[in-house]
Backbone as JSON, one array per atom type, in Angstrom:
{
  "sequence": "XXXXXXXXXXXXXXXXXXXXXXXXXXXXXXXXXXXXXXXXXXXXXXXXXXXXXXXXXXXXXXXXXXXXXXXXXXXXXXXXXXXXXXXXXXXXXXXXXXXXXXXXXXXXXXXXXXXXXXXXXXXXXXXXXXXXXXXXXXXXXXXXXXXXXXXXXXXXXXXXXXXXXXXXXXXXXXXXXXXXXXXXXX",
  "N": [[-114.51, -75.17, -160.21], [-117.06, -73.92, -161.37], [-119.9, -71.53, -160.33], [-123.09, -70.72, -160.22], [-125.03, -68.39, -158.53], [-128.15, -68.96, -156.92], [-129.49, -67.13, -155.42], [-128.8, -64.52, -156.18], [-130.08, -61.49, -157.85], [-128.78, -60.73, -160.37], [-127.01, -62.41, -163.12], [-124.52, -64.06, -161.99], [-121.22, -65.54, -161.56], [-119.06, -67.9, -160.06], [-116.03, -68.44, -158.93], [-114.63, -71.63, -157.18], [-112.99, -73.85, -155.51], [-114.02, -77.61, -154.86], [-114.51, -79.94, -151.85], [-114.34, -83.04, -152.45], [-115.97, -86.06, -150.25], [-115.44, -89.29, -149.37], [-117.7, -90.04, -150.12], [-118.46, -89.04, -152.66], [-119.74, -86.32, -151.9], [-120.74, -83.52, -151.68], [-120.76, -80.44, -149.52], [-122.35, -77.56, -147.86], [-120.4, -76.62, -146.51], [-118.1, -77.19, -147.33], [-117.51, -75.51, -149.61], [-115.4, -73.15, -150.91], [-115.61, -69.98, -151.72], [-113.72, -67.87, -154.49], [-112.23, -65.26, -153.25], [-111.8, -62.64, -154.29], [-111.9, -61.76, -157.77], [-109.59, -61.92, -159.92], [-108.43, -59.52, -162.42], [-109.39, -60.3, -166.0], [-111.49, -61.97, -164.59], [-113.43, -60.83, -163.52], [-114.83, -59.83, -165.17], [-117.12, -61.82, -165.88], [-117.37, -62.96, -162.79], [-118.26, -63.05, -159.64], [-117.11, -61.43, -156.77], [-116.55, -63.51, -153.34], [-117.24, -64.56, -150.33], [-115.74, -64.47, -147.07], [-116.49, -66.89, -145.33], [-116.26, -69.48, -146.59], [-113.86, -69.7, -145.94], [-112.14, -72.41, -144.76], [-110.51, -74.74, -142.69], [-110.43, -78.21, -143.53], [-111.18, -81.41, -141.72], [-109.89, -84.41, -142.53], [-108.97, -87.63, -143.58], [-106.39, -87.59, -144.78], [-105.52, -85.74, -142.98], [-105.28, -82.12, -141.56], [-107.03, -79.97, -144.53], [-106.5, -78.06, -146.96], [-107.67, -74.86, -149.15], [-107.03, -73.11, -151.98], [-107.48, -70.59, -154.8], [-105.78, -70.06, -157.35], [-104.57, -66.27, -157.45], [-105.2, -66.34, -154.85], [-103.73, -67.83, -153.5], [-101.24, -66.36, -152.81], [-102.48, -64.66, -151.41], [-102.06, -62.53, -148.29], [-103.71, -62.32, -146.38], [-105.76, -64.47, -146.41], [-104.12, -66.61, -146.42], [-103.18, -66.56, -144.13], [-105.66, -66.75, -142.77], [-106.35, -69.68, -142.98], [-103.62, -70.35, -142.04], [-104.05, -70.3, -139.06], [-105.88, -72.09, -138.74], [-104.48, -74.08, -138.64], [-103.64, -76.08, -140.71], [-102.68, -79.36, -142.85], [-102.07, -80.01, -145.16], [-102.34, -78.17, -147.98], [-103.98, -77.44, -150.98], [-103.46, -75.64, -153.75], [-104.96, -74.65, -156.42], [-104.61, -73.53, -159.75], [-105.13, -72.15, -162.89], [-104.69, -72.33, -166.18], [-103.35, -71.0, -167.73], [-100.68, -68.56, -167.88], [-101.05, -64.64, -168.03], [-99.93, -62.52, -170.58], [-96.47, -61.79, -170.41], [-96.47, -62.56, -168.37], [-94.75, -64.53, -165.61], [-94.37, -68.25, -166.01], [-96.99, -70.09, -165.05], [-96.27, -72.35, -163.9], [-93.94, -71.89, -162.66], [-94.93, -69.7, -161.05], [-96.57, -71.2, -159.22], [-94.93, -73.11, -157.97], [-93.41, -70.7, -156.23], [-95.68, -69.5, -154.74], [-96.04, -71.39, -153.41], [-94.19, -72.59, -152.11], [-93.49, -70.71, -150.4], [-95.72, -70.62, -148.58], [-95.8, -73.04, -147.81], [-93.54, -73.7, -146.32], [-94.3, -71.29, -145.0], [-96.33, -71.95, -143.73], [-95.97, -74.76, -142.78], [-96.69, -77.29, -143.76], [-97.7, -79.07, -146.13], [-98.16, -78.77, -149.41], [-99.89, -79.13, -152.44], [-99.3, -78.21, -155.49], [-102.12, -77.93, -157.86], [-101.82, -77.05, -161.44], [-103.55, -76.29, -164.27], [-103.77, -77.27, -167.55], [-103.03, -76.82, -170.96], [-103.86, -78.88, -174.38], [-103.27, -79.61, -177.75], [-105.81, -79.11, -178.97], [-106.99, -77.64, -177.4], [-105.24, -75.17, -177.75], [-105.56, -74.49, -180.57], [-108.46, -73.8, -180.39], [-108.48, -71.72, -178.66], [-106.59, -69.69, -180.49], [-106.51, -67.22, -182.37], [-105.13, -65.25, -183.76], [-101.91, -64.58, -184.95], [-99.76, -64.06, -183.54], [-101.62, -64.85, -180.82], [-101.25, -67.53, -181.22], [-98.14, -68.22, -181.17], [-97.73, -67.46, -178.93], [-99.15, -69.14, -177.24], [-98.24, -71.86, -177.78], [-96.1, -72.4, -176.44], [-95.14, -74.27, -174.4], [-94.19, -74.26, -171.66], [-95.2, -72.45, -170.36], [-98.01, -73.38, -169.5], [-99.18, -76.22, -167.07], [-97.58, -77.95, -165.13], [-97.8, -79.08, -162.43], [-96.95, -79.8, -158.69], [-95.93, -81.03, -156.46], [-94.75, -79.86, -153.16], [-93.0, -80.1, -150.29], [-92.42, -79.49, -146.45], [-90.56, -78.41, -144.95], [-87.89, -78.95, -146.63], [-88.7, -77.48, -148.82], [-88.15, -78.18, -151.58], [-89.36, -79.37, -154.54], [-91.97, -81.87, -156.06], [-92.09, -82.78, -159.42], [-94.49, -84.55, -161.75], [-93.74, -86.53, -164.7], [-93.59, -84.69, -167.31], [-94.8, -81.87, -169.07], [-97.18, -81.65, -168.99], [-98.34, -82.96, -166.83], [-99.44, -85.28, -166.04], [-100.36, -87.01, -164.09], [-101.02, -86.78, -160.82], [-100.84, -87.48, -158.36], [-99.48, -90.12, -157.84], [-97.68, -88.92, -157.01], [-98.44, -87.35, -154.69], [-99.22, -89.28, -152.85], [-96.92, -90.4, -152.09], [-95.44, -88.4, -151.04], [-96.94, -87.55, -148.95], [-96.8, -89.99, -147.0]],
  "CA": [[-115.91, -75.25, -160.52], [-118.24, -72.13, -161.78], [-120.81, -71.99, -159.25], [-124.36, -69.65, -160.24], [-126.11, -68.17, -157.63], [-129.36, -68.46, -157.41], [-129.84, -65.88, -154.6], [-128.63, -63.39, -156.54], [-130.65, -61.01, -159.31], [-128.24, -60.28, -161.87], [-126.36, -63.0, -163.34], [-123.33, -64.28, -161.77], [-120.73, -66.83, -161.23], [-118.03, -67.58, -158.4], [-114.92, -69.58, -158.97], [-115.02, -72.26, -156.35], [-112.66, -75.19, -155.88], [-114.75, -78.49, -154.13], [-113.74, -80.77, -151.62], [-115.9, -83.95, -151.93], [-115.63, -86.89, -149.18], [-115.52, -90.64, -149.91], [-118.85, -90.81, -151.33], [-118.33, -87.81, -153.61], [-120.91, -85.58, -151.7], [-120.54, -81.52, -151.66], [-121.56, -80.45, -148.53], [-122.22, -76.52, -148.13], [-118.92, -75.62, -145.68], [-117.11, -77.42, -148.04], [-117.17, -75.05, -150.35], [-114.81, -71.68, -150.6], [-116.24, -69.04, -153.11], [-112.83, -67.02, -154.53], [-112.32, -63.73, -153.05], [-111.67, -61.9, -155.47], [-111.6, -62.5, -158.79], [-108.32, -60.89, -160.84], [-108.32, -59.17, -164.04], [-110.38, -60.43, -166.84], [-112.48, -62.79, -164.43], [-113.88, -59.75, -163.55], [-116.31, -59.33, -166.21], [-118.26, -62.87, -165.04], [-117.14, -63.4, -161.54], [-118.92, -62.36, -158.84], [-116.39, -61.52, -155.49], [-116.96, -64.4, -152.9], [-117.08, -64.39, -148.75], [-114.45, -65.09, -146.47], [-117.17, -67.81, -144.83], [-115.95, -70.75, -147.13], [-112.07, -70.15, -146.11], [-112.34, -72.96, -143.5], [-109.83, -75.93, -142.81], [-111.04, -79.39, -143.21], [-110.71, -82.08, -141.25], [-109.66, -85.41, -143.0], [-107.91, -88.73, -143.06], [-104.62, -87.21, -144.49], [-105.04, -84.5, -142.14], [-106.39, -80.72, -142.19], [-107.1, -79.75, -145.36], [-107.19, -76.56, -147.0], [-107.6, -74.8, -150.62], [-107.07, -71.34, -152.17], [-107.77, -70.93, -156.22], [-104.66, -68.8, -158.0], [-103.69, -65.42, -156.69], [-105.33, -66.44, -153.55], [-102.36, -68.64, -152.58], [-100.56, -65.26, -152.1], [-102.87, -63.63, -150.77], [-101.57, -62.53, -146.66], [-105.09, -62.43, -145.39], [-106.69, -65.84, -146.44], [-103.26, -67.74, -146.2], [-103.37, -66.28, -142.45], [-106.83, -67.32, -142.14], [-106.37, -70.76, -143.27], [-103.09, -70.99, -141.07], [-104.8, -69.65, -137.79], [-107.11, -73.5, -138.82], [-103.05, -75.53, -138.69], [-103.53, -76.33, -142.32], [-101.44, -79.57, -143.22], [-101.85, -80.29, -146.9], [-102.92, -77.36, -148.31], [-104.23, -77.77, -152.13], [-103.46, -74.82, -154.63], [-105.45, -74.46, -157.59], [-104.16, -72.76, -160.87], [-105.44, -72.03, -163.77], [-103.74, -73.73, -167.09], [-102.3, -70.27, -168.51], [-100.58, -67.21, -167.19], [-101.34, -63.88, -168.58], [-98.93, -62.1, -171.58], [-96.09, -61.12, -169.67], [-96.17, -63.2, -166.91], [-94.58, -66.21, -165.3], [-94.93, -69.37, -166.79], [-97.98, -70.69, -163.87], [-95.52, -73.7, -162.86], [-92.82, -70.91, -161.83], [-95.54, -68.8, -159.96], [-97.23, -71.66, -158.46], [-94.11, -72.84, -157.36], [-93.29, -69.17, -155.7], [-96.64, -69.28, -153.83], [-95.86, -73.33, -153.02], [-92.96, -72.55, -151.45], [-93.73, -69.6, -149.48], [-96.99, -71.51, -147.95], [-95.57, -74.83, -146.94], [-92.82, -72.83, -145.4], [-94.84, -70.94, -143.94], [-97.7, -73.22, -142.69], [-94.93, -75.86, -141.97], [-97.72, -77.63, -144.63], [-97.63, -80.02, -147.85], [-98.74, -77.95, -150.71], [-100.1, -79.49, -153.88], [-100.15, -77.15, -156.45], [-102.41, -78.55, -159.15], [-102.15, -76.16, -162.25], [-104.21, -76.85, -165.32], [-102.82, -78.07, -168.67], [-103.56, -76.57, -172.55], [-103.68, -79.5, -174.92], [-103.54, -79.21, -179.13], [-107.27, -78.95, -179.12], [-107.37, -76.3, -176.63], [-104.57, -74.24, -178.25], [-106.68, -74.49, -181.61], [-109.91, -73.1, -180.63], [-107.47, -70.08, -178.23], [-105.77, -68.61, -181.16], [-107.13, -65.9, -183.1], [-104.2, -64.74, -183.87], [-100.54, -65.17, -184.91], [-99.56, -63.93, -182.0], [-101.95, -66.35, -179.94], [-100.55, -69.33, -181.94], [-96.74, -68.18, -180.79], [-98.09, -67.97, -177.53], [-100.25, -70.68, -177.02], [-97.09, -72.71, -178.66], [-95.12, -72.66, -175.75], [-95.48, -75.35, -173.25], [-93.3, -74.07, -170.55], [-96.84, -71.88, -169.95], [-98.94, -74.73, -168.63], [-99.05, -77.67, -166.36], [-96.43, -77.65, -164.01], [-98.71, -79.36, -161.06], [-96.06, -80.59, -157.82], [-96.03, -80.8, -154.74], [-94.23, -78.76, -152.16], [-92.74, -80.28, -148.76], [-93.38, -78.12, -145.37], [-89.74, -78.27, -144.71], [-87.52, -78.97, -147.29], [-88.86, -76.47, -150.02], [-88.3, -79.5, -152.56], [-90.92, -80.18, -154.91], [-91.84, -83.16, -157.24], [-93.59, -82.84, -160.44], [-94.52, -85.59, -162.67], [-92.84, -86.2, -165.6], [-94.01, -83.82, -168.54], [-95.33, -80.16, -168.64], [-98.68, -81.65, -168.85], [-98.49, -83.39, -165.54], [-101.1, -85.95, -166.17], [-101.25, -87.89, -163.07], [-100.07, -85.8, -159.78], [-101.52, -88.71, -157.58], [-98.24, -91.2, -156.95], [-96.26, -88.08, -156.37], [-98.79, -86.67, -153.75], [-98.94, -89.95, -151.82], [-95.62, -90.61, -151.69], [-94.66, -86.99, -150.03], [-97.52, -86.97, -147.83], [-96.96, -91.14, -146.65]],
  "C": [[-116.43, -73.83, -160.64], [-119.45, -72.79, -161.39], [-122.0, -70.32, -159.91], [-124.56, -69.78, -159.4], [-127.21, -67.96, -157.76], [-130.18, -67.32, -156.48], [-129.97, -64.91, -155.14], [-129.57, -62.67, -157.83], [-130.13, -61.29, -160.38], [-127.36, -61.78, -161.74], [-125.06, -63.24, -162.99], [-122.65, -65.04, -161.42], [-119.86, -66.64, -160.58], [-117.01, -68.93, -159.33], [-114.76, -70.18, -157.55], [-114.29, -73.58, -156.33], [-113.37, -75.87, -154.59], [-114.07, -79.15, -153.46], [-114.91, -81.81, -151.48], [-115.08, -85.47, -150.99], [-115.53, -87.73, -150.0], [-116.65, -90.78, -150.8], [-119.15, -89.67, -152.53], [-119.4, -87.23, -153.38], [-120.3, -84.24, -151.88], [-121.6, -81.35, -150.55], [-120.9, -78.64, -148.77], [-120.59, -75.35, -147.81], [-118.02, -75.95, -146.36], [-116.23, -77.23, -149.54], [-116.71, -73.55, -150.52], [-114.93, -71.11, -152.19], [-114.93, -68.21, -153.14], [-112.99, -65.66, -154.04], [-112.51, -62.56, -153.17], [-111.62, -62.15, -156.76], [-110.5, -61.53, -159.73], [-108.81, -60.69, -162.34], [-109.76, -59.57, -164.59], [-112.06, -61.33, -166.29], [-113.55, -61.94, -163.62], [-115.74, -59.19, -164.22], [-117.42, -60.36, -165.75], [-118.27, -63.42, -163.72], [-117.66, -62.67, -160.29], [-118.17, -62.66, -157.28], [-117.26, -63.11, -154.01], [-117.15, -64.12, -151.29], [-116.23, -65.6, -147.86], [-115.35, -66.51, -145.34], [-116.5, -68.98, -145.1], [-114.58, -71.14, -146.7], [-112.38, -71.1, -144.45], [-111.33, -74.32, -143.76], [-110.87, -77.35, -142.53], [-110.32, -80.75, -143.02], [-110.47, -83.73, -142.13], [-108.69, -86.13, -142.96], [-106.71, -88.35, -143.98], [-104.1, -85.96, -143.18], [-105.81, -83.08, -142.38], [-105.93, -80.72, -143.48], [-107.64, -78.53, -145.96], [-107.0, -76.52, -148.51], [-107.81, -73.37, -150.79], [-107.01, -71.91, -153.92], [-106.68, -69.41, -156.78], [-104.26, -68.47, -157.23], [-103.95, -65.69, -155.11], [-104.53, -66.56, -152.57], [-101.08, -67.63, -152.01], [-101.03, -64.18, -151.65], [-102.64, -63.67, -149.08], [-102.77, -62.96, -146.03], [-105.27, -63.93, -145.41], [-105.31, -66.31, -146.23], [-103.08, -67.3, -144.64], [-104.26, -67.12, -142.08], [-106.77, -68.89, -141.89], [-104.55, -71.48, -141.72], [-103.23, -70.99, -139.61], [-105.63, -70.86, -137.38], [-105.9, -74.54, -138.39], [-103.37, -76.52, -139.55], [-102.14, -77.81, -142.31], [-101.17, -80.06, -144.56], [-103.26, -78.82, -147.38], [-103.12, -77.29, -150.57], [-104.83, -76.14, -152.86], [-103.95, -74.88, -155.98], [-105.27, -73.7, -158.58], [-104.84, -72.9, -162.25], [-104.51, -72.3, -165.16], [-103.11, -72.56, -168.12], [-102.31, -69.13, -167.75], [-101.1, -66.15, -168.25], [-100.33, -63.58, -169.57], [-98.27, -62.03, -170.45], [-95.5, -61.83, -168.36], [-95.05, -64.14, -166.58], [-94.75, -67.13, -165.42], [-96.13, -69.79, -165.15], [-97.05, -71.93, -163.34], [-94.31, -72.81, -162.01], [-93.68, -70.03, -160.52], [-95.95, -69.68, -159.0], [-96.01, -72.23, -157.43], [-93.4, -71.96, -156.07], [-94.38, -69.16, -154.57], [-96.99, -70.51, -152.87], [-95.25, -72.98, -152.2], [-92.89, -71.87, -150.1], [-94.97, -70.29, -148.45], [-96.39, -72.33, -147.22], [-94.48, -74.33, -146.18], [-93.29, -72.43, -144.48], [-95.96, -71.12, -142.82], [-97.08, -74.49, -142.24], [-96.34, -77.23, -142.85], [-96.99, -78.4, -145.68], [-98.52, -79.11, -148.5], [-98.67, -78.78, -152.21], [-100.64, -78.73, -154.65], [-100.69, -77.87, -157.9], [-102.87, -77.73, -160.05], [-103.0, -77.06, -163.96], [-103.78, -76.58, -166.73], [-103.29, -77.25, -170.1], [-103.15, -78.06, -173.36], [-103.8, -78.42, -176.52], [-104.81, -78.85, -179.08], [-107.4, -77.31, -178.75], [-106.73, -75.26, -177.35], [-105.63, -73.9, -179.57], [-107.68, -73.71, -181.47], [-109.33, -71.64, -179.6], [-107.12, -69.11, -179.36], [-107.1, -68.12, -182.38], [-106.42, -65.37, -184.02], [-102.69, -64.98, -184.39], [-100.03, -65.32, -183.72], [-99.94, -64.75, -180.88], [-101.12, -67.47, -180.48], [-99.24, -69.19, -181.31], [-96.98, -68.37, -179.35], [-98.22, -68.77, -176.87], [-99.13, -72.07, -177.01], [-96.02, -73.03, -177.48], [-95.49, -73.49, -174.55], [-95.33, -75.09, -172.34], [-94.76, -73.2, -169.46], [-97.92, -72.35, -169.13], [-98.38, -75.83, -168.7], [-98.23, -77.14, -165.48], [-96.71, -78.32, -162.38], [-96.97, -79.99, -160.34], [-96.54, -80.46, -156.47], [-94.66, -80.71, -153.86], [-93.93, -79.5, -150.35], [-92.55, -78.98, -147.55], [-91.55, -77.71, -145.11], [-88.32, -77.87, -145.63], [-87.15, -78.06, -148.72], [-88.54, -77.1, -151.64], [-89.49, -79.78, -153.57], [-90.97, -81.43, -155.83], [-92.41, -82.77, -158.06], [-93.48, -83.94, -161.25], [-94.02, -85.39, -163.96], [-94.23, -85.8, -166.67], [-94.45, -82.95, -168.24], [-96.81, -80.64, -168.74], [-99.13, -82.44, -167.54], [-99.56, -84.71, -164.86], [-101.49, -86.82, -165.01], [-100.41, -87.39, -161.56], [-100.18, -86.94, -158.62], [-100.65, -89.11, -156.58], [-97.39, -90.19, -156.66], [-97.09, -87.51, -154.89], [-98.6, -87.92, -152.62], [-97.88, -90.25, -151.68], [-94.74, -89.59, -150.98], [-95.42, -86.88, -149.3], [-97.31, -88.78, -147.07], [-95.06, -91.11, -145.91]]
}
C-alpha cells in the first residue's frame, strides 16, 4: 500500500504493507511504514519509523511483515525476532532491477535465511507482471527483452522454519499462494 501523510508539508508517500483482522479493519499499530526506501523509490518515498516494526498477535500465531530489502535487513529482522515471530510475511515487489536476481531467487535467499533464523514460516509473496503490464513498461527494445522474461516475476512460496524447503504454486505467476500457505502452516 502507498500511504500519504497528511502530517507532513511536502508531499510524500511511505510503502506500507497492511495487516487487516477478520472484519478487514486497519488499525494504526498495524501498520509498518518501510524503512528505507532503496534506489529509485527514493524520489517518492518518504523513509518510515521503526514504531510500526511490531509482531502481531493472531490465530495462526505471531505475525510479522517486512516489504523487500527489508527482509535482509539485520536490524528489523532482529527487531521482529526479539517479538518470537512465527509466520513471518515477506513482501516483494513484481520486478528486480537490470542486473539483478530474478525476485523469486532473492526472495527465496532472504526466505531462507529468516525462517532459519526465526525458527519461523516465511511467506514470501512477490508480485507478478502480466501482458498488459509488460505493454505499458516498455519503452524500449531493450525493455521489451527484459520485460519478456518471466523467470523475473512471481515466484511467491513459502519457506518452512526448519527444513529450508519451500513450495510455490504452480506457474511463475503464482496466482493463488493460499492452499500452499495453509497446508505448511496446518
Amino acid at each position: 500500500m502507498g500511504e500519504r501523510l497528511p502530517r507532513i508539508r511536502m508531499a510524500a508517500v511511505q510503502a506500507a504493507p497492511v495487516f487487516l483482522d477478520r472484519d478487514a479493519t486497519v488499525e494504526e499499530e498495524h501498520v509498518h511504514r518501510k524503512l528505507t526506501p532503496t534506489v529509485g523509490e527514493r524520489l517518492v518515498h518518504a523513509p518510515g519509523l521503526p514504531v510500526g516494526l511490531r509482531v502481531l498477535d493472531t490465530e495462526l500465531g505471531r505475525l510479522s511483515g517486512l516489504i523487500c530489502g527489508e527482509n535482509s535487513n539485520p536490524l528489523a529482522v532482529f527487531v521482529l525476532l526479539s517479538q518470537h515471530t512465527m509466520v513471518h510475511v515477506a513482501s516483494w515487489p513484481n520486478l528486480p532491477g537490470r542486473g539483478m536476481l530474478a525476485r523469486s531467487e532473492r526472495a527465496l535467499l532472504a526466505g531462507r535465511a529468516f525462517a532459519f533464523t526465526a525458527k519461523a514460516f516465511v511467506v514470501n509473496a512477490c508480485g507478478a507482471v502480466d501482458d498488459r503490464m509488460r505493454e505499458m513498461l516498455a519503452y524500449t527494445e531493450d525493455d521489451r527483452t527484459f520485460l519478456a522474461r518471466r523467470e523475473l516475476s512471481g515466484g511467491s512460496s513459502v519457506v518452512g522454519p526448519s527444513d529450508g524447503r519451500e513450495e510455490t504454486p504452480a506457474g511463475w505467476e503464482a496466482g493463488d499462494i493460499q492452499e500452499v500457505t495453509e497446508r505448511r502452516l496446518t
